[in-house]
VMD Tcl script that builds the backbone (N, CA, C; Angstrom):
set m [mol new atoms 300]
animate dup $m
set s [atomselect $m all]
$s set {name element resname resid chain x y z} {
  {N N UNK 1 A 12.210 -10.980 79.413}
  {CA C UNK 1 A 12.566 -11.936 78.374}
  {C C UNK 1 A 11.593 -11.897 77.221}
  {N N UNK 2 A 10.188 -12.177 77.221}
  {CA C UNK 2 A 9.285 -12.321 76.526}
  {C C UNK 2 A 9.099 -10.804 75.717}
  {N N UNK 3 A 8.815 -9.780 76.513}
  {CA C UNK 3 A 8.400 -8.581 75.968}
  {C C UNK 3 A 10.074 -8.083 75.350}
  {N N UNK 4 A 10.833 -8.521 75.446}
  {CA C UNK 4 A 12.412 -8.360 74.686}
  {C C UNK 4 A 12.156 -8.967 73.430}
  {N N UNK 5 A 11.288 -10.190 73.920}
  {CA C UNK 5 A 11.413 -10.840 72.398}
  {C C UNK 5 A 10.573 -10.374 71.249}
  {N N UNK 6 A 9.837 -9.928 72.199}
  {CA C UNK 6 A 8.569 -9.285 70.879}
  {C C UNK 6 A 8.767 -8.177 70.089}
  {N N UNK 7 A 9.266 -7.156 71.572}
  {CA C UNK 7 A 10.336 -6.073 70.977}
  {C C UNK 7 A 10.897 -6.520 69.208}
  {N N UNK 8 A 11.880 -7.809 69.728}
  {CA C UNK 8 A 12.797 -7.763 68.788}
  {C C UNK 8 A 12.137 -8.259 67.406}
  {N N UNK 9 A 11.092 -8.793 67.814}
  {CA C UNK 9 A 10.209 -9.273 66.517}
  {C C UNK 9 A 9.787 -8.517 65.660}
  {N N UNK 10 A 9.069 -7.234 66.418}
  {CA C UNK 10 A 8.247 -6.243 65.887}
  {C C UNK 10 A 9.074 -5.626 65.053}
  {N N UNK 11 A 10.210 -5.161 65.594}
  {CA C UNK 11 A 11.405 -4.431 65.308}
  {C C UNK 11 A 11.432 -5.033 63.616}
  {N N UNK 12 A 11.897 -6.744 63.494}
  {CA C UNK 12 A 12.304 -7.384 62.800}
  {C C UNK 12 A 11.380 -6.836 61.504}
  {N N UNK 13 A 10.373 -7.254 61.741}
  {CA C UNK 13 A 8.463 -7.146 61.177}
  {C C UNK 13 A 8.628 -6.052 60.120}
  {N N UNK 14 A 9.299 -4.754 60.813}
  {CA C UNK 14 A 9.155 -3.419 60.579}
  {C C UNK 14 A 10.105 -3.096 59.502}
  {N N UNK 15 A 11.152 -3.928 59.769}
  {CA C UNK 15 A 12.463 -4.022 58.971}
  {C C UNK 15 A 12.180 -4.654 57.483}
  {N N UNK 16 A 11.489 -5.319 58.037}
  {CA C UNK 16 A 10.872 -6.356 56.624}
  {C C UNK 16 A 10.214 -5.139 55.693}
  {N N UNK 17 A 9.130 -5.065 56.811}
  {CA C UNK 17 A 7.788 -4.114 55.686}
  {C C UNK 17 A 8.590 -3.300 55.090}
  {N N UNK 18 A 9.428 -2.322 55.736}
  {CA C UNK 18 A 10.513 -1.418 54.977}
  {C C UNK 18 A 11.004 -1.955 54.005}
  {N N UNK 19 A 11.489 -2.827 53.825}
  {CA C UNK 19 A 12.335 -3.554 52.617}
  {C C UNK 19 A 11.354 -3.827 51.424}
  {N N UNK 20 A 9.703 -4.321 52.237}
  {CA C UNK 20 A 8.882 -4.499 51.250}
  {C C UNK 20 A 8.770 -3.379 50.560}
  {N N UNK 21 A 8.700 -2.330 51.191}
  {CA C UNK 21 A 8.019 -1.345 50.959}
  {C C UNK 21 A 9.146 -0.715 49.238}
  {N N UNK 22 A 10.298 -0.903 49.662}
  {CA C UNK 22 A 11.620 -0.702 48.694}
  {C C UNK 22 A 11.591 -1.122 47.672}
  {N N UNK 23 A 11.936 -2.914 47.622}
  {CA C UNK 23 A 11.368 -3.522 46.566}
  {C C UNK 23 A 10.255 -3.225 45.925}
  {N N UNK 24 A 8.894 -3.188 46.769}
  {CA C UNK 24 A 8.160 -2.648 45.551}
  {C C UNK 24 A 7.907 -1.515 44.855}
  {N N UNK 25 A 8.743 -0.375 45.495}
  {CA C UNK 25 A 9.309 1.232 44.665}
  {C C UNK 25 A 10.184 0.956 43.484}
  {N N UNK 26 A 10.965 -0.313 44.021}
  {CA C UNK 26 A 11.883 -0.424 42.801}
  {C C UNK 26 A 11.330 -1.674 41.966}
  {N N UNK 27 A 10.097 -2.436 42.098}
  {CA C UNK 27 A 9.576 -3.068 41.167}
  {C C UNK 27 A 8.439 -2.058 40.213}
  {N N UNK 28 A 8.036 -1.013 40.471}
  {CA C UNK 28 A 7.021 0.003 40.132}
  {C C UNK 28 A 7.995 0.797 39.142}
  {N N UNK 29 A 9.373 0.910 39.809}
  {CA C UNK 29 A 9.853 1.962 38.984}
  {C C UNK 29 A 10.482 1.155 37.644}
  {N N UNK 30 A 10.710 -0.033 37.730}
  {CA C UNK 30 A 11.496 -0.961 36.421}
  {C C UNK 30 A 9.544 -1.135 35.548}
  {N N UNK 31 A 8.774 -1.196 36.135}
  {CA C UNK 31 A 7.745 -1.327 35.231}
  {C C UNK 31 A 7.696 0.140 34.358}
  {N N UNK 32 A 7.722 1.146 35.105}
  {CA C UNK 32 A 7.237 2.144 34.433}
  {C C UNK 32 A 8.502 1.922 33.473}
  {N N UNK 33 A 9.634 2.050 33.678}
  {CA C UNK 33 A 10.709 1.957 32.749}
  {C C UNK 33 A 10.032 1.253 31.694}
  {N N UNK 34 A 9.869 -0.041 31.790}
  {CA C UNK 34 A 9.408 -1.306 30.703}
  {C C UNK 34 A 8.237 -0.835 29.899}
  {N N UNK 35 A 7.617 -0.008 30.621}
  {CA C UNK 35 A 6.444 0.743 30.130}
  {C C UNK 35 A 6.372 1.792 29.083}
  {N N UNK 36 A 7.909 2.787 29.213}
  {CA C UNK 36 A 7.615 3.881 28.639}
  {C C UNK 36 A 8.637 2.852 27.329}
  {N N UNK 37 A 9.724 2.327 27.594}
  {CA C UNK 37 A 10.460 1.689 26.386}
  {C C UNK 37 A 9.304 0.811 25.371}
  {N N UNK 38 A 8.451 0.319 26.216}
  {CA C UNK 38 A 7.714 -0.448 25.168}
  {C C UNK 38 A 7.115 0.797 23.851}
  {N N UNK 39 A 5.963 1.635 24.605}
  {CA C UNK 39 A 5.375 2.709 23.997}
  {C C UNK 39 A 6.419 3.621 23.100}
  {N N UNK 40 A 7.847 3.654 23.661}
  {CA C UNK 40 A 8.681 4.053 22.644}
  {C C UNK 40 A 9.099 3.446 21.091}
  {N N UNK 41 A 9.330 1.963 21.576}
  {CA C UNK 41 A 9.299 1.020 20.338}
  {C C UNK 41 A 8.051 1.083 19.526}
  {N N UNK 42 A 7.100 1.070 20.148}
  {CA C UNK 42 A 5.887 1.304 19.436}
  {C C UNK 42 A 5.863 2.355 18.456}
  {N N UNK 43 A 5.828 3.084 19.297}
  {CA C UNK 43 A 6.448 4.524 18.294}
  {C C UNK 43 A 7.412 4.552 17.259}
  {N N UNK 44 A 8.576 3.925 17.443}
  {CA C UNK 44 A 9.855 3.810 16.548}
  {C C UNK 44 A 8.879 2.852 15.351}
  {N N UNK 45 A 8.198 1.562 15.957}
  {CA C UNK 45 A 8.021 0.622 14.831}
  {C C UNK 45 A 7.092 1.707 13.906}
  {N N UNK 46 A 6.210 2.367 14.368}
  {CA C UNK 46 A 5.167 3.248 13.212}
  {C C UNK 46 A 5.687 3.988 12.647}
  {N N UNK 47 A 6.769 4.734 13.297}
  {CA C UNK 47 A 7.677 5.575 12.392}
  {C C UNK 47 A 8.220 5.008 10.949}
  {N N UNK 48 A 8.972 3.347 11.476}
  {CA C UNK 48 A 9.707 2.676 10.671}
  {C C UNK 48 A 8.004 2.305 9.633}
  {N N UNK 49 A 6.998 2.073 9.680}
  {CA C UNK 49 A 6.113 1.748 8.605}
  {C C UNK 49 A 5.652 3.188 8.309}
  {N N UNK 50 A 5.394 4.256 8.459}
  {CA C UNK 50 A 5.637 5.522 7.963}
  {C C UNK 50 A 6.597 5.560 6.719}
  {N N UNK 51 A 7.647 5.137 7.249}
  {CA C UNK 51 A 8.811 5.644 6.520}
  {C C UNK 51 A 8.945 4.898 4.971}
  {N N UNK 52 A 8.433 3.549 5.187}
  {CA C UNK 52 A 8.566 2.412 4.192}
  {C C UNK 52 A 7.177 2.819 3.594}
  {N N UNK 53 A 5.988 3.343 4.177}
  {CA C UNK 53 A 5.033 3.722 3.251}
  {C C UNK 53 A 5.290 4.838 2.144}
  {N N UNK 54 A 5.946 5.885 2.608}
  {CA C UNK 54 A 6.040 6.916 2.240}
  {C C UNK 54 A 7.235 6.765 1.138}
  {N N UNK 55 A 8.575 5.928 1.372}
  {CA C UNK 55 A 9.244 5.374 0.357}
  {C C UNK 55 A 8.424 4.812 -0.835}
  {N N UNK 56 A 7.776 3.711 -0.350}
  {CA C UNK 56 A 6.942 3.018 -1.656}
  {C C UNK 56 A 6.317 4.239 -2.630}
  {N N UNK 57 A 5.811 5.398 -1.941}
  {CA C UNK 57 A 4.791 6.961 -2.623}
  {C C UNK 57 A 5.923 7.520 -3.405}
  {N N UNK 58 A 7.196 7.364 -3.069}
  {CA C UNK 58 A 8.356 8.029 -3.544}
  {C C UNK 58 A 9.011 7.558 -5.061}
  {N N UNK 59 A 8.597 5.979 -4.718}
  {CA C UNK 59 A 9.383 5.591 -5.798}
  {C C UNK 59 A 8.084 5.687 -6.763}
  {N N UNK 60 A 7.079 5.462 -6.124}
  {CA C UNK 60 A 5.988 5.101 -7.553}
  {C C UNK 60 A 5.979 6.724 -8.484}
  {N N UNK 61 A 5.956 8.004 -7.215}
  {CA C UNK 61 A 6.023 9.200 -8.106}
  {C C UNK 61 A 7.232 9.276 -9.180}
  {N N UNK 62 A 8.537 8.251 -8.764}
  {CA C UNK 62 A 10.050 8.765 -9.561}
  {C C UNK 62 A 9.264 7.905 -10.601}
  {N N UNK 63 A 8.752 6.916 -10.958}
  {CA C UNK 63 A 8.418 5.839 -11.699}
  {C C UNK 63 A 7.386 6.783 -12.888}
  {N N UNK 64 A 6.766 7.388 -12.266}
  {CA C UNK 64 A 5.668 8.121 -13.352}
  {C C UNK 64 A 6.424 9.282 -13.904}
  {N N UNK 65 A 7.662 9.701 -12.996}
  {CA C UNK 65 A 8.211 10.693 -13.454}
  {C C UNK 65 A 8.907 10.332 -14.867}
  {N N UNK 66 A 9.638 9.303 -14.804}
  {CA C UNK 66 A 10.410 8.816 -15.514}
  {C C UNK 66 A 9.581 8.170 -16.775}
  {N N UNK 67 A 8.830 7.731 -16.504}
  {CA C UNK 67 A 7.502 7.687 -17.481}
  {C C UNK 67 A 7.223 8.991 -18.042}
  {N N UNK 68 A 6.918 10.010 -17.547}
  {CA C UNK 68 A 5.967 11.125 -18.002}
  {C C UNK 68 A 7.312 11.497 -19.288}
  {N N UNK 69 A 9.081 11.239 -19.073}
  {CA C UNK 69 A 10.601 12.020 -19.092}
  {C C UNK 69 A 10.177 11.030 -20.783}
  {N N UNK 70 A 10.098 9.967 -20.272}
  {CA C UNK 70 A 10.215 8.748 -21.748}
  {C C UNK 70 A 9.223 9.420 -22.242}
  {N N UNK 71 A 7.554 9.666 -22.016}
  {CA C UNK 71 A 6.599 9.849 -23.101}
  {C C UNK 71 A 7.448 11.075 -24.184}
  {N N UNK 72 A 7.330 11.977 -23.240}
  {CA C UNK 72 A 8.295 13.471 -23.792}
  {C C UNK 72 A 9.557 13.403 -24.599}
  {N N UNK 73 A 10.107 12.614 -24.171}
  {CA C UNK 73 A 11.477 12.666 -25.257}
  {C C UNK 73 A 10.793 12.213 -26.386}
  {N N UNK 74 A 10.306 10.842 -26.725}
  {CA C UNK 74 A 9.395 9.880 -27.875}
  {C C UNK 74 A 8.555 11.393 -28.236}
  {N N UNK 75 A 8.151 12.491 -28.184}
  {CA C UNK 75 A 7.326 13.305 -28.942}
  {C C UNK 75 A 8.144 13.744 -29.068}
  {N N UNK 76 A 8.956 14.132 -28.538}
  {CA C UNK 76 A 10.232 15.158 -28.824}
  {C C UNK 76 A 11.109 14.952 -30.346}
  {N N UNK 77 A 10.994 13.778 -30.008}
  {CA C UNK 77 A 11.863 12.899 -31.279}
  {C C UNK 77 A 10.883 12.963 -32.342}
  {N N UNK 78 A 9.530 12.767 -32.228}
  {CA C UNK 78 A 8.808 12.645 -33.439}
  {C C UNK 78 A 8.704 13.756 -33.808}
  {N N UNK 79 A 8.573 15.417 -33.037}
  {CA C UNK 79 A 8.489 16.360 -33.473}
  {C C UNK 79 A 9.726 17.081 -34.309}
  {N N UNK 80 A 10.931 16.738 -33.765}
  {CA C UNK 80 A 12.093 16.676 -34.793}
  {C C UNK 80 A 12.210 16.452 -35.846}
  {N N UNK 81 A 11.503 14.920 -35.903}
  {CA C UNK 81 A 11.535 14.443 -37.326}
  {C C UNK 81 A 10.417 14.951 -38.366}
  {N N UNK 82 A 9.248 15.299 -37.433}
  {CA C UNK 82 A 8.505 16.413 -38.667}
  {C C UNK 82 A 8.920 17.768 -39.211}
  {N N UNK 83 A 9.544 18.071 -38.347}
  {CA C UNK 83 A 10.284 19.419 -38.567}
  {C C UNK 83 A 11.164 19.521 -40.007}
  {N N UNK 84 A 12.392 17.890 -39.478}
  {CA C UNK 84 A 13.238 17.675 -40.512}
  {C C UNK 84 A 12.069 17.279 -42.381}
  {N N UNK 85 A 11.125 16.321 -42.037}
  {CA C UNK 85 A 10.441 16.662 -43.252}
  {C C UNK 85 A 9.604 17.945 -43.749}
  {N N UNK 86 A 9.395 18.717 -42.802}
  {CA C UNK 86 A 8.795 19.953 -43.469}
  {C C UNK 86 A 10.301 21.168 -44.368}
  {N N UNK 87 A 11.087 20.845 -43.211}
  {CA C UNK 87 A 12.001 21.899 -43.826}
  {C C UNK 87 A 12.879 21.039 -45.191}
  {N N UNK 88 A 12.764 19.632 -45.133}
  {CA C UNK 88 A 13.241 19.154 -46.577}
  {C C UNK 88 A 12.261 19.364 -47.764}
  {N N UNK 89 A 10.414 19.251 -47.443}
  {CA C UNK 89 A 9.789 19.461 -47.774}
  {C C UNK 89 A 9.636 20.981 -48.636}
  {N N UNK 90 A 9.890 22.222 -47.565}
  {CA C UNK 90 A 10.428 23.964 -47.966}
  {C C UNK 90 A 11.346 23.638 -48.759}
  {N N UNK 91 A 12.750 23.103 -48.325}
  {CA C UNK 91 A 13.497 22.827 -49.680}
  {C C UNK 91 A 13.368 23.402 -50.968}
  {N N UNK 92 A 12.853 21.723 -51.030}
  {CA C UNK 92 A 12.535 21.095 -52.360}
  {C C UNK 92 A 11.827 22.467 -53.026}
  {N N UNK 93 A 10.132 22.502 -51.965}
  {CA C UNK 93 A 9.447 23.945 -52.885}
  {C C UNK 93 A 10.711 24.774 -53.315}
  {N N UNK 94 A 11.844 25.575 -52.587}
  {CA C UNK 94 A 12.054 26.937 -52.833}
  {C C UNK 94 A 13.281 26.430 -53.930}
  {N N UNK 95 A 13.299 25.161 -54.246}
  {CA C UNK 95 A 15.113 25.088 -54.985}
  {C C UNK 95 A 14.031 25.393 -56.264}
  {N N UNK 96 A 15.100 25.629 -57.325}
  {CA C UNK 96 A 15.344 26.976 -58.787}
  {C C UNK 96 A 14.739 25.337 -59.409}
  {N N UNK 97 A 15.270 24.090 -59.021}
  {CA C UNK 97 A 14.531 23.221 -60.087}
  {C C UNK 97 A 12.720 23.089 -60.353}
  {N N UNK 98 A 12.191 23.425 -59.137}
  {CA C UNK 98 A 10.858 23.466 -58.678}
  {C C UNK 98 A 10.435 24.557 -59.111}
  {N N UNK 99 A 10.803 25.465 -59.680}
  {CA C UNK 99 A 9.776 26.548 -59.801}
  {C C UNK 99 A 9.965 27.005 -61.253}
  {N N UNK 100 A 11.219 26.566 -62.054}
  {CA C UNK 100 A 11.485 26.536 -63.331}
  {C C UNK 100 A 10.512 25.628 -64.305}
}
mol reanalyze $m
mol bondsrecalc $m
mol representation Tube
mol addrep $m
């Protein structure tokens, strides 16, 4: 009777630890999971401030670009217009009233 019962205890005991033993394979393995997703987000979030840094570098270069496009046309234009007074300027010298 007695040594039946212990039997069946031990038995029981063994059944348990096994189960412990399960659960905590499958509490080890949801950590590592939780573990590598975190370090992934981590990763994603630096990427995502990478990305917004490197935007901000993007626009400030289009910004100077577009700056450097405006200085250049504004000389462009003024150099036109000296052009147009030198060659009204030739003109005038080469017309038949100027040299008569």
């Amino acid at each position: 009777g007695q040594e039946e019962h212990l039997k069946r205890m031990e038995e029981r005991m063994m059944d348990v630890e096994q189960k412990l033993r399960l659960v905590k394979r499958l509490l080890q393995d949801k950590v590592n999971q939780l573990k590598e997703q975190l370090s992934r987000n981590t990763k994603a979030d630096a990427m995502v401030k990478d990305l917004y840094v490197e935007n901000a570098q993007l626009l400030k270069a289009l910004e100077m670009t577009e700056q450097r496009q405006k200085t250049a046309e504004r000389k462009n234009y003024l150099l036109e217009e000296k052009i147009a007074n030198l060659n009204r300027i030739v003109k005038n010298l080469a017309s038949p009233s100027f040299n008569s």
